[in-house]
KEBA-156353 format. One record per atom (N, C-alpha, C): x, y, z. Coordinates in pm, whole numbers, padded with zeros to 5 digits, always signed. Example, Ala and Ser with C-alpha at 12.3 -4.5 7.8 and 13.67 -1.06 7.14 Angstrom:
REM KEBA-156353
+01319-00569+00780/+01230-00450+00780/+01320-00330+00780/+01285-00225+00708/+01367-00106+00714/+01290+00003+00787/
REM end
This chain:
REM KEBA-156353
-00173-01238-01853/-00288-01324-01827/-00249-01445-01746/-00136-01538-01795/-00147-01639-01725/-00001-01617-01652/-00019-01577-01511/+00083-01522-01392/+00191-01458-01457/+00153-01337-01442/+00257-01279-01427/+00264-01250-01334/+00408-01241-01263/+00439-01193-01096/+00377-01091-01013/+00304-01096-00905/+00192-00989-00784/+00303-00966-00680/+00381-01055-00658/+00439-01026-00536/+00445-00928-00464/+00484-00803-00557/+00517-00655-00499/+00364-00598-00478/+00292-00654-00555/+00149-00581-00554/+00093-00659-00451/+00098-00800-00399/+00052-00795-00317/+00077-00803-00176/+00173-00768-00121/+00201-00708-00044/+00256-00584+00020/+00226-00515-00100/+00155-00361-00091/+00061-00345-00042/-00022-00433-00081/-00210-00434-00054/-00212-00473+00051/-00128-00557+00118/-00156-00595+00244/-00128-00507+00324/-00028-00413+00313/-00025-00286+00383/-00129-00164+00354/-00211-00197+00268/-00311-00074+00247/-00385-00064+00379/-00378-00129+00518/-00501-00082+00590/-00382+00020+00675/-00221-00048+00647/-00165+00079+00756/-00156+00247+00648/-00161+00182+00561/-00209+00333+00470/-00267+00431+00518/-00403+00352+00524/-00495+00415+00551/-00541+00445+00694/-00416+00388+00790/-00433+00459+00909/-00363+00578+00889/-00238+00571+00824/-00131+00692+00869/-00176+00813+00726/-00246+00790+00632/-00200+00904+00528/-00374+00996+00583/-00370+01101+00484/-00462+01188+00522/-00580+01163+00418/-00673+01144+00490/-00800+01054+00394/-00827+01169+00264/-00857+01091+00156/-00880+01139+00019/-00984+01237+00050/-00969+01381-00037/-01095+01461-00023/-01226+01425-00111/-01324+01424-00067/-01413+01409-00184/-01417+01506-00320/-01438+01422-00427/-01421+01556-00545/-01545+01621-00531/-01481+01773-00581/-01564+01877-00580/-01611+01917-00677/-01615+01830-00789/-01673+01934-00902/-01788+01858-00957/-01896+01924-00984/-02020+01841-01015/-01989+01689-01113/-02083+01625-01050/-02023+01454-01205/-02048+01478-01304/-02174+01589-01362/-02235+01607-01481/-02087+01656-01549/-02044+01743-01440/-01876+01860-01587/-01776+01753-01571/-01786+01648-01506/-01696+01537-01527/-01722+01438-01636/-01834+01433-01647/-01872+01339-01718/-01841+01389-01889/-01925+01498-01869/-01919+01598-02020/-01745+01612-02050/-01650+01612-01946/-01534+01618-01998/-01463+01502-02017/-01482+01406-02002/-01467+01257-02026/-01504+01277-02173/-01631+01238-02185/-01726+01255-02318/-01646+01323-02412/-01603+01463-02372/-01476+01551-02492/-01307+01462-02471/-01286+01408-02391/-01173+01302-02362/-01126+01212-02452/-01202+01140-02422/-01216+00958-02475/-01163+00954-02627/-01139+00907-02678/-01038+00893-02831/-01161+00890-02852/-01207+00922-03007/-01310+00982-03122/-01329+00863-03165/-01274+00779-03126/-01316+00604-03236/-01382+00507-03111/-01322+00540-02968/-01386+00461-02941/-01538+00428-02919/-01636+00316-02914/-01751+00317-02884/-01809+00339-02766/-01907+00427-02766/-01995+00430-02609/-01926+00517-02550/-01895+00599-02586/-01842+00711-02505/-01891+00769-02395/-01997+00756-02391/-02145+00790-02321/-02140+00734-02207/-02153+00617-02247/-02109+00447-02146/-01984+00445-02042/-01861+00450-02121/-01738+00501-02067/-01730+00596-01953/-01738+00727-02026/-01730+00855-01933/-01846+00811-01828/-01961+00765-01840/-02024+00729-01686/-01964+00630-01568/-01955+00505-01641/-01828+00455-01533/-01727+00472-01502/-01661+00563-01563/-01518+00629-01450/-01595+00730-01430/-01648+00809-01461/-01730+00889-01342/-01743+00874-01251/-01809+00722-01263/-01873+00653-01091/-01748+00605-01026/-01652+00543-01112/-01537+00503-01007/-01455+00621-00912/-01460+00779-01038/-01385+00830-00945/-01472+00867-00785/-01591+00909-00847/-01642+00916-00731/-01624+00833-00592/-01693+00679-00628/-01673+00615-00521/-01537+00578-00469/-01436+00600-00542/-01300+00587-00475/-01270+00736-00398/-01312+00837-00431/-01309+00970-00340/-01180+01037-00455/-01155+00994-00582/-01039+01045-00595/-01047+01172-00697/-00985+01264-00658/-01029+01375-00728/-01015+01367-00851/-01101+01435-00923/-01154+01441-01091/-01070+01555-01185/-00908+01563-01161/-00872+01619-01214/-00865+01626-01324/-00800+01703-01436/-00780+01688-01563/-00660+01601-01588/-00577+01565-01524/-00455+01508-01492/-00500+01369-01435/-00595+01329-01343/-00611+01191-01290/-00676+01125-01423/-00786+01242-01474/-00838+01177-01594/-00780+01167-01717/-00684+01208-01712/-00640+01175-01835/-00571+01056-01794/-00506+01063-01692/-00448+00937-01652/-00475+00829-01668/-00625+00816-01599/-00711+00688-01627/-00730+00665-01782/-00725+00774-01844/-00775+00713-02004/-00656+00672-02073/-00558+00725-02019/-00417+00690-02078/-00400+00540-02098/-00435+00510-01943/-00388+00318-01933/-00479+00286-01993/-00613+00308-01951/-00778+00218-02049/-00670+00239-02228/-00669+00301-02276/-00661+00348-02466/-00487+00271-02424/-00406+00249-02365/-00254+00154-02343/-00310-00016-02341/-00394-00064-02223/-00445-00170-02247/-00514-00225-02298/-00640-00158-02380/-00754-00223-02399/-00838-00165-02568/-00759-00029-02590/-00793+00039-02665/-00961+00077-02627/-01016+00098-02529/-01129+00139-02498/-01246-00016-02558/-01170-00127-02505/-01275-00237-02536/-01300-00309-02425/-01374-00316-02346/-01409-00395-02227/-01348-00492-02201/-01431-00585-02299/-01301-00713-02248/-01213-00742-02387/-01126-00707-02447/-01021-00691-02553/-01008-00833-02531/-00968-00876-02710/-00960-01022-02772/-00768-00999-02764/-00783-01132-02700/-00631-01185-02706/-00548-01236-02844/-00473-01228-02910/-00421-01332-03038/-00417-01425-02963/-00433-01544-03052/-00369-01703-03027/-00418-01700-02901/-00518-01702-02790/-00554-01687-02643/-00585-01846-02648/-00600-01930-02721/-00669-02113-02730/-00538-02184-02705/-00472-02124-02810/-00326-02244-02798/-00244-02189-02684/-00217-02024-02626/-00146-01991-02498/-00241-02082-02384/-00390-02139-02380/-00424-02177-02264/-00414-02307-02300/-00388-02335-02403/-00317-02526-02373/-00214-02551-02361/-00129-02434-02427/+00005-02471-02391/+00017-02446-02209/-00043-02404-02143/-00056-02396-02010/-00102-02549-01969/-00201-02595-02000/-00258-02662-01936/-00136-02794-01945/-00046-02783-02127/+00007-02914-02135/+00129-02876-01999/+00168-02736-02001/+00339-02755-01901/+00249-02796-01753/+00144-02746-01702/+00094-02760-01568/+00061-02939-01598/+00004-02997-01652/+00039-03129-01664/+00159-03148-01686/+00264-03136-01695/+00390-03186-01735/+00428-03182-01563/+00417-03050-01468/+00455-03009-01414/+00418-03156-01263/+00286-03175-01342/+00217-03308-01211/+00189-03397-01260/+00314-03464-01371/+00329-03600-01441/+00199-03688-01489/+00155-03600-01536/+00019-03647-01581/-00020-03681-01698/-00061-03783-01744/+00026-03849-01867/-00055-03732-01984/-00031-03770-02116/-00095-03649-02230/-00259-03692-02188/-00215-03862-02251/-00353-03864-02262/-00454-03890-02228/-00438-03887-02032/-00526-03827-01955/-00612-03677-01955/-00471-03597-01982/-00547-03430-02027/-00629-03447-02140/-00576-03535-02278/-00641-03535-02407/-00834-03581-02359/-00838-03667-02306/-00938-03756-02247/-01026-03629-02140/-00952-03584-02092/-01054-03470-02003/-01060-03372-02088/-01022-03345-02143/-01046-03202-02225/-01129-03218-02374/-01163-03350-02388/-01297-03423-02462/-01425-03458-02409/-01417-03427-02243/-01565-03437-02177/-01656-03328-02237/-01764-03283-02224/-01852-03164-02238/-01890-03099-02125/-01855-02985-02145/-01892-02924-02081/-02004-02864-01995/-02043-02728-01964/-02171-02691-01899/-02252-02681-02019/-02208-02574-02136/-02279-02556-02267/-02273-02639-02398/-02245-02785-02330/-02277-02891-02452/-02138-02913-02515/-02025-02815-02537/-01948-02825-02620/-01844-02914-02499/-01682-02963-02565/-01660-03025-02506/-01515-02873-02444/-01451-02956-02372/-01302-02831-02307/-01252-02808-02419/-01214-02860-02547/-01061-02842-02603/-01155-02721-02688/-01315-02789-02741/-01361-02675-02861/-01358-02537-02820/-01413-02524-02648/-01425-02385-02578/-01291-02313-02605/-01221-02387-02544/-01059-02307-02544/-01015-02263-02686/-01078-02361-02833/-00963-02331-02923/-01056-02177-02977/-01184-02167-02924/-01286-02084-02965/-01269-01975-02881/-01215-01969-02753/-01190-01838-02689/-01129-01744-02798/-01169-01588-02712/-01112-01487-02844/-01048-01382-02693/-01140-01377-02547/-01084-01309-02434/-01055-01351-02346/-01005-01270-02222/-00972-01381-02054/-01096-01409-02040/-01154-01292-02039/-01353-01339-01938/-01382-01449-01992/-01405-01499-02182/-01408-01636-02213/-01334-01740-02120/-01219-01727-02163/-01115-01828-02108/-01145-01850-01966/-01145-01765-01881/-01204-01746-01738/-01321-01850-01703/-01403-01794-01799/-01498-01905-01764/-01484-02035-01784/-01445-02056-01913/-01374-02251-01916/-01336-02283-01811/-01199-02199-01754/-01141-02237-01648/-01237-02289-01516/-01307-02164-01514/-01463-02207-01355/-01448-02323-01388/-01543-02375-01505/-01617-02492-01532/-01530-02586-01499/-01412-02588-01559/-01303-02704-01552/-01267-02765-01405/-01243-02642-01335/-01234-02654-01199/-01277-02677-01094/-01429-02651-01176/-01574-02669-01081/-01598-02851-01093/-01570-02907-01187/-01655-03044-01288/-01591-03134-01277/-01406-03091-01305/-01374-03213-01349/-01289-03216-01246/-01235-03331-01174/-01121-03357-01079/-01003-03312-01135/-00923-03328-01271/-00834-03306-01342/-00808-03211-01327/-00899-03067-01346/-00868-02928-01361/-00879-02904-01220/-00932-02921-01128/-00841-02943-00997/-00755-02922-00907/-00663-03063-01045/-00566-03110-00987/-00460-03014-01032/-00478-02955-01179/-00386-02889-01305/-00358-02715-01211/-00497-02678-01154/-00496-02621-01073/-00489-02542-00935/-00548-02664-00873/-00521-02601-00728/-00660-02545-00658/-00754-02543-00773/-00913-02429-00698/-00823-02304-00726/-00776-02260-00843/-00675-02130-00869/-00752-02141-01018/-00784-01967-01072/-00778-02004-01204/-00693-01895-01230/-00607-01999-01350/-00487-01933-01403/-00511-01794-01473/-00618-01808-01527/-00675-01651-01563/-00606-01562-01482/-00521-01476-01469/-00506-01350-01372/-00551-01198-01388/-00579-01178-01515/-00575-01036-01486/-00662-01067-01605/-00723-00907-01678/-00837-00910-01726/-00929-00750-01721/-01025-00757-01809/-01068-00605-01797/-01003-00499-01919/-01041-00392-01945/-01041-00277-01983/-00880-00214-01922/-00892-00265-01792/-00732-00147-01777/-00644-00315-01752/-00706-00436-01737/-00576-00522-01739/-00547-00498-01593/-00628-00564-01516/-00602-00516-01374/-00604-00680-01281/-00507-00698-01185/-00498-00854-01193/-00617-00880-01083/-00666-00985-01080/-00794-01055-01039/-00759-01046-00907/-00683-01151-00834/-00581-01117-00692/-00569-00954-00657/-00548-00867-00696/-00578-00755-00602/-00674-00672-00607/-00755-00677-00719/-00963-00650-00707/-00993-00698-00591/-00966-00849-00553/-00991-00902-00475/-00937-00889-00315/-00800-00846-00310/-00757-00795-00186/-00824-00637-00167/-00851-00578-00250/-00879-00434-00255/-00991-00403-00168/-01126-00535-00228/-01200-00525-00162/-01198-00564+00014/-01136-00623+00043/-01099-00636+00196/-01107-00532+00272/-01034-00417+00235/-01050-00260+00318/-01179-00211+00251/-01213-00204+00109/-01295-00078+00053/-01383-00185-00014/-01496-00147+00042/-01640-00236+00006/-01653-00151-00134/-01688-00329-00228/-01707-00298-00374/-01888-00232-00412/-01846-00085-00441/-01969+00007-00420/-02080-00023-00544/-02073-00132-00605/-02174-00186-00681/-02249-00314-00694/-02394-00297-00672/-02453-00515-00652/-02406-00595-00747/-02335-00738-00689/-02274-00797-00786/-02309-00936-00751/-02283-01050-00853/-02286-01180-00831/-02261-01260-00711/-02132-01181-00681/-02064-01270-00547/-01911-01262-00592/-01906-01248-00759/-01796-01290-00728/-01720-01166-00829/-01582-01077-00709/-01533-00981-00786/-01446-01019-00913/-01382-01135-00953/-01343-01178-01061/-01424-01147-01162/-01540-01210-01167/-01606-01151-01333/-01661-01030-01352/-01625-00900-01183/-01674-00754-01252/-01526-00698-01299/-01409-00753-01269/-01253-00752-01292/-01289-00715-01427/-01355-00826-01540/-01365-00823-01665/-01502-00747-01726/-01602-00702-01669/-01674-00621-01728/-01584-00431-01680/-01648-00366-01782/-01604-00250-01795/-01633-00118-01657/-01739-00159-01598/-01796-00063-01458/-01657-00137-01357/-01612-00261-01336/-01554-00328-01214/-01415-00274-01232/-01342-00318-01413/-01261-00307-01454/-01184-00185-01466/-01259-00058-01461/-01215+00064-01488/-01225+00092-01306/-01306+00035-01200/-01298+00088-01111/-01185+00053-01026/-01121-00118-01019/-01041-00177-01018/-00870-00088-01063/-00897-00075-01146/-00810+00031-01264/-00751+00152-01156/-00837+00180-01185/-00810+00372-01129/-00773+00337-01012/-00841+00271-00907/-00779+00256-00781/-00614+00185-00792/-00606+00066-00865/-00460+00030-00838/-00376+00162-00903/-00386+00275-00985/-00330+00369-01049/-00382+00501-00982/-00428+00548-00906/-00417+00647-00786/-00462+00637-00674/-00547+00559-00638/-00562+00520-00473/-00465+00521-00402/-00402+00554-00422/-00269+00558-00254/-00222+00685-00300/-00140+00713-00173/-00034+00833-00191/+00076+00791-00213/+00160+00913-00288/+00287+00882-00358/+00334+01016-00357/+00479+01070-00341/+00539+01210-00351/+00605+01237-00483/+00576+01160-00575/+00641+01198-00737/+00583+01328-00765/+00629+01378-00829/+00643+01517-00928/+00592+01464-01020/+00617+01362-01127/+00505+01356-01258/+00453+01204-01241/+00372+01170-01339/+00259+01103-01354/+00330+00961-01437/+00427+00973-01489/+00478+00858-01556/+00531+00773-01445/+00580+00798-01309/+00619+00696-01229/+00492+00617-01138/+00364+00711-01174/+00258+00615-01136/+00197+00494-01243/+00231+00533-01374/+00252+00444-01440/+00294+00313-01431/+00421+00358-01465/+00524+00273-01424/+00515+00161-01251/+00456+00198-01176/+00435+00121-01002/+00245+00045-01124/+00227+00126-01183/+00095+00042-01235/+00107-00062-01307/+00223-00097-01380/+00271-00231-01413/+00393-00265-01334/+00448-00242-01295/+00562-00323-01153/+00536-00360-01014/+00452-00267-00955/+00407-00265-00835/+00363-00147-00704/+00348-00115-00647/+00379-00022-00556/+00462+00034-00508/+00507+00173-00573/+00655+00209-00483/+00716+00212-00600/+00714+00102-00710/+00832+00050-00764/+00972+00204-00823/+00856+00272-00859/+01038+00393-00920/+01048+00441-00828/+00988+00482-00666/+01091+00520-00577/+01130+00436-00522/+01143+00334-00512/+01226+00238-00494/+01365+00154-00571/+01317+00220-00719/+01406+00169-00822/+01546+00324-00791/+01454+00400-00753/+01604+00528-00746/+01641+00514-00583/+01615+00432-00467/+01649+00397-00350/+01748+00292-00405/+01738+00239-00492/+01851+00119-00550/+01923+00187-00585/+01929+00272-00719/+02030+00333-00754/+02092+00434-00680/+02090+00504-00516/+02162+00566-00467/+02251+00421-00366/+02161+00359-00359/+02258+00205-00281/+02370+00196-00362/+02323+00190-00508/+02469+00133-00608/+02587+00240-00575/+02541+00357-00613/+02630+00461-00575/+02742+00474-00462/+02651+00445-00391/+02773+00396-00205/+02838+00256-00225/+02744+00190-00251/+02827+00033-00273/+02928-00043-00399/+02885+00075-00488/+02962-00020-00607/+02906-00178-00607/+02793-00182-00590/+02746-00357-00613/+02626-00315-00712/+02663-00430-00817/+02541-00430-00937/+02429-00462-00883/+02281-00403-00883/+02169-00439-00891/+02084-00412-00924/+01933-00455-00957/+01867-00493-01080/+01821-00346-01006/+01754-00265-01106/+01635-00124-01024/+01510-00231-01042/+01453-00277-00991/+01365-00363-00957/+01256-00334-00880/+01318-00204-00767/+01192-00150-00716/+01171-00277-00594/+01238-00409-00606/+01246-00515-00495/+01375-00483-00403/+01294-00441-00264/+01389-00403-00171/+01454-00554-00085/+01301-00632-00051/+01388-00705-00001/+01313-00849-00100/+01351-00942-00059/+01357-01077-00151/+01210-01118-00072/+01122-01141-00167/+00974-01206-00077/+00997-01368-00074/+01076-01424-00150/+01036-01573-00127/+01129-01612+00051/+01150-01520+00106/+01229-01549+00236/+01382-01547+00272/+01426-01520+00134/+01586-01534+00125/+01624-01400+00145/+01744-01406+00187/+01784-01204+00188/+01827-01165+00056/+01804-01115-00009/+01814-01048-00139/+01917-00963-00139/+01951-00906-00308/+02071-00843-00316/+02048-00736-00268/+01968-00621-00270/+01952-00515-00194/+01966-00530-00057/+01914-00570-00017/+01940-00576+00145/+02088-00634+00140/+02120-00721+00130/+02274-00724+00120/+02364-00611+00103/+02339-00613+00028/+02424-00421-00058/+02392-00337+00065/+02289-00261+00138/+02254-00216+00262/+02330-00238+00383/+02351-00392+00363/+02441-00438+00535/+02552-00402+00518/+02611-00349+00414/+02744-00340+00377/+02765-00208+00425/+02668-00150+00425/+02660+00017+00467/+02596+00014+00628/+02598-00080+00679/+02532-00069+00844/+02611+00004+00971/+02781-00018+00890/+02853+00062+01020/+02871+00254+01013/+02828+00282+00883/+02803+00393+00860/+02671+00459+00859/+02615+00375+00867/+02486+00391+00899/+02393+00378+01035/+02540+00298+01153/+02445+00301+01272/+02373+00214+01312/+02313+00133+01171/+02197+00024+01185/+02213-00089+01182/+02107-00210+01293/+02167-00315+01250/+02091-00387+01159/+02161-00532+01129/+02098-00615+01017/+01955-00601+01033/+01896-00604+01141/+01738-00635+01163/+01679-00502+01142/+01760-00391+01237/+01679-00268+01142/+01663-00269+01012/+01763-00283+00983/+01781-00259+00822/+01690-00325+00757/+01669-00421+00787/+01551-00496+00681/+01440-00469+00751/+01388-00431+00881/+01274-00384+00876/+01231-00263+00820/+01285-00188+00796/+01317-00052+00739/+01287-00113+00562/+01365-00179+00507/+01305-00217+00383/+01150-00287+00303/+01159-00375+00478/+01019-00393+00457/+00923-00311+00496/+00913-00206+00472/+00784-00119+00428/+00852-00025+00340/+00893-00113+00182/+00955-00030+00065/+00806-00069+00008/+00715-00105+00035/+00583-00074-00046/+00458+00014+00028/+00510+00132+00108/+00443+00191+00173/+00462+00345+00153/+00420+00432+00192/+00489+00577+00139/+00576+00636+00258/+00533+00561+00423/+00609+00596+00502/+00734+00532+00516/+00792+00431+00432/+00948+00404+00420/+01009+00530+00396/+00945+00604+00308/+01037+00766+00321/+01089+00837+00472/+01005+00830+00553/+00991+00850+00681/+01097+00808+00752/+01130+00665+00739/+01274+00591+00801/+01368+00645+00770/+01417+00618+00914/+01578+00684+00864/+01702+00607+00786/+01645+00481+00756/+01742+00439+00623/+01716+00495+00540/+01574+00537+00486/+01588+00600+00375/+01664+00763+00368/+01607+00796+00516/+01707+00920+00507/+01880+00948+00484/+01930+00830+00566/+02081+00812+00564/+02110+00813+00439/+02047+00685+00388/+02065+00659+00263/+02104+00769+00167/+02058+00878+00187/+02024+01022+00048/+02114+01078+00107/+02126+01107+00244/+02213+01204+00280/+02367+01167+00221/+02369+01041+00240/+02569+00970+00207/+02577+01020+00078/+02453+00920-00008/+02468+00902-00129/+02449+01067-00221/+02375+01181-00181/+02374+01296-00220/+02504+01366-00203/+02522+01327-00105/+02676+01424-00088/+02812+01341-00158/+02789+01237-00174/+02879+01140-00260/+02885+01153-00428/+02714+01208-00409/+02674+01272-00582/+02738+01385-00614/+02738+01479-00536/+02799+01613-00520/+02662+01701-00550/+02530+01656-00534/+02451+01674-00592/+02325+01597-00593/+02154+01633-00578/+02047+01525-00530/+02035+01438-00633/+02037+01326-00549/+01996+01219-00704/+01865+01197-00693/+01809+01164-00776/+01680+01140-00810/+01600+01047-00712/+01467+01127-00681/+01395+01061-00598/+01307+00944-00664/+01303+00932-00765/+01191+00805-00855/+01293+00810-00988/+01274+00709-01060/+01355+00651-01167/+01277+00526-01204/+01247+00525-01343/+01145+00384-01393/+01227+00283-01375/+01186+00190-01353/+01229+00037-01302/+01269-00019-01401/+01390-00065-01433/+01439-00180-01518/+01431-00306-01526/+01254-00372-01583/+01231-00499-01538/+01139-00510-01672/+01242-00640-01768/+01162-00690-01862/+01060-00767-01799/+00973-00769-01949/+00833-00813-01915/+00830-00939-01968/+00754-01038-01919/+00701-01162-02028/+00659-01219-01962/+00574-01256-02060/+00402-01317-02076/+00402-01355-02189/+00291-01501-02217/+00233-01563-02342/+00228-01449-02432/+00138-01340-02373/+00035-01264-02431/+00162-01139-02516/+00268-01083-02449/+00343-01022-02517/+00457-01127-02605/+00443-01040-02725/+00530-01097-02825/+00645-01033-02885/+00695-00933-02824/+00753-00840-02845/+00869-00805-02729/+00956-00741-02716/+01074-00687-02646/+00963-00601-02534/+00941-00585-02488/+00860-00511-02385/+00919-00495-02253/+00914-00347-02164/+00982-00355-02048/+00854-00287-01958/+00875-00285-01861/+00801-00128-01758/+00858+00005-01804/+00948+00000-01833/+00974+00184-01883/+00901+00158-02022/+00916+00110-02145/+00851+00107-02211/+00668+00127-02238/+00628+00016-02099/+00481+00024-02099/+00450+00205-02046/+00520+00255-01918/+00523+00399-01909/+00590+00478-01969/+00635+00459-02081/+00650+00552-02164/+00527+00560-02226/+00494+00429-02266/+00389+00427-02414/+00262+00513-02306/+00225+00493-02216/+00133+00523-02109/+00136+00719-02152/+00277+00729-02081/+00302+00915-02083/+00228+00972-02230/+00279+00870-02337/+00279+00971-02445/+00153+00951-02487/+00058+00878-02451/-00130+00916-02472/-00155+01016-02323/-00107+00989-02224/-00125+01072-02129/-00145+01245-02185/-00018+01265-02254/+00010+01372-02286/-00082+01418-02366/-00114+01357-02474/-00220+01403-02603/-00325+01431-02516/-00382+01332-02412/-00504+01363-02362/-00466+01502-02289/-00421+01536-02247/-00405+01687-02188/-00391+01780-02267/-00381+01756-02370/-00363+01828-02481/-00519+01873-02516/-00580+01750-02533/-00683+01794-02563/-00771+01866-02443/-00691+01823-02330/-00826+01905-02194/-00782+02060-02200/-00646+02098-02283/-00636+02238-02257/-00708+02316-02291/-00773+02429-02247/-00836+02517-02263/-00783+02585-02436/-00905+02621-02502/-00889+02683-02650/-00902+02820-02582/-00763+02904-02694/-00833+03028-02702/-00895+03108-02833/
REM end
């Protein structure tokens, strides 16, 4: 909720329009919405509510995203919805009052702003009579919290300042999908439902959220063999496990430790350890420093496969294996956030992902 790192996601997204020049446009699905819908409806976990409700809006998302209505995409999609949200639209946070003050106190700390200036603004009243601190300690979701934030940002100079015209809110919804790339998404692909104006608060209703969803979790192309490494790029980023096993054939040639991160090159502008580890391999490889990192920078695209670093790369490192090494490998990148309280990684979240994945296919198999 309150930033966790986009970097990789968003500048993935910024490459979605060369995507969508070079890959081969999505087919429309072919199978009536009604036997989609009805198989959703037999899908959906037995507890959750509105099943009815549910199975119609990913209906409509797969549709308007063009993405086919397999038994496999759909289970997919229900995998992450029943991983994030347990099939609740906008799912109640623990403790979500005191994680957004303890924000507000470090972002004041951060712009020396004394306490009890924040104490003093966060005792004004608000739009609905109450004052900031009661809203916040009374939030139970983001979409709540979300909205304080508007108000705060909209009203008071303070929140502002604490801010930026940014609300810390990031992500949100049914699949937990971050606000920042709903919002880049729509840039290429017009949002196919009438809305307020503003794609942030359909982020958090269940039609925006699930459509949001499915697109960051199959809208693009990808050459994996199974479904857990789309997972897995669904909480790390784009690319991220073929990129995390493009690291681990680097380690292989180089003998240099580095993180599977799925980060090829360093976004804040610095050259990063991967690309480093790479230059080390440039006289065997032919390439120079500048290839080489242009070649990395499009490690969030599907045509980096295409380059011939990536090709060199497999060829050394395969024959160095005695044997192919793996084309995708889950990313080794702990997680943390307010909101997790627990040891949590990306292989973990795609694991936990696979193994409802699986049940749900279980249940789409045909009885005999």
């Amino acid at each position: 909720m309150l930033a966790p790192t986009l970097r990789r996601c968003l500048v993935g997204l910024a490459l979605l329009a060369l995507l969508a020049g070079c890959a081969t446009p999505p087919k429309k699905p072919a199978r009536p919405r009604e036997e989609v819908r009805a198989q959703l409806t037999t899908l959906i976990p037995s507890g959750a509510q509105d099943r009815a409700g549910w199975a119609l809006d990913i209906t409509d998302a797969f549709y308007a995203l063009e993405v086919e209505p397999t038994a496999s995409h759909l289970c997919a999609a229900l995998a992450v919805i029943e991983q994030e949200s347990s099939f609740v639209a906008d799912p109640p946070v623990p403790n979500l009052g005191r994680i957004a003050q303890e924000e507000i106190d470090r972002r004041a700390g951060t712009h020396h702003i004394p306490a009890f200036a924040v104490h003093a603004t966060m005792a004004i009243k608000s739009t609905d009579g109450r004052s900031y601190n009661d809203r916040i300690a009374a939030v139970r979701t983001e979409r709540e919290l979300s909205l304080v934030f508007e108000d705060l940002i909209d009203r008071v100079p303070l929140g502002q300042t604490l801010f930026a015209d940014s609300n810390p809110v990031k992500t949100g919804g049914p699949m937990q999908v971050s606000v920042t790339i709903a919002e880049q998404f729509t840039r290429t692909h017009p949002y196919p439902y009438p809305y307020d104006g503003s794609i942030r608060h359909e982020v958090f209703s269940r039609r925006g959220g699930v459509y949001f969803g499915i697109a960051h979790l199959l809208a693009y192309p990808v050459s994996y063999d199974r479904m857990i490494y789309r997972f897995a790029d669904y909480n790390a980023g784009f690319y991220a496990s073929r990129n995390a096993a493009f690291q681990n054939a680097i380690h292989l040639l180089t003998q240099q430790s580095l993180a599977y991160d799925g980060d090829l090159v360093d976004y804040s502008g610095d050259t990063g350890h991967t690309e480093l580890a790479v230059r080390t391999l440039a006289r065997r490889l032919q390439m120079s420093d500048g290839d080489i990192h242009d070649a990395l920078a499009r490690g969030e695209t599907l045509d980096f496969e295409k380059t011939p670093l990536y090709r060199k790369i497999y060829a050394m490192a395969d024959k160095a294996n005695a044997a192919p090494l793996p084309r995708a490998m889950l990313p080794q990148i702990g997680l943390d956030s307010p909101k997790i309280t627990r040891k949590f990684t990306t292989a973990m979240f795609a694991e936990s992902v696979e193994r409802r994945y699986r049940a749900c296919l279980a249940r789409a198999a045909p009885r005999n």
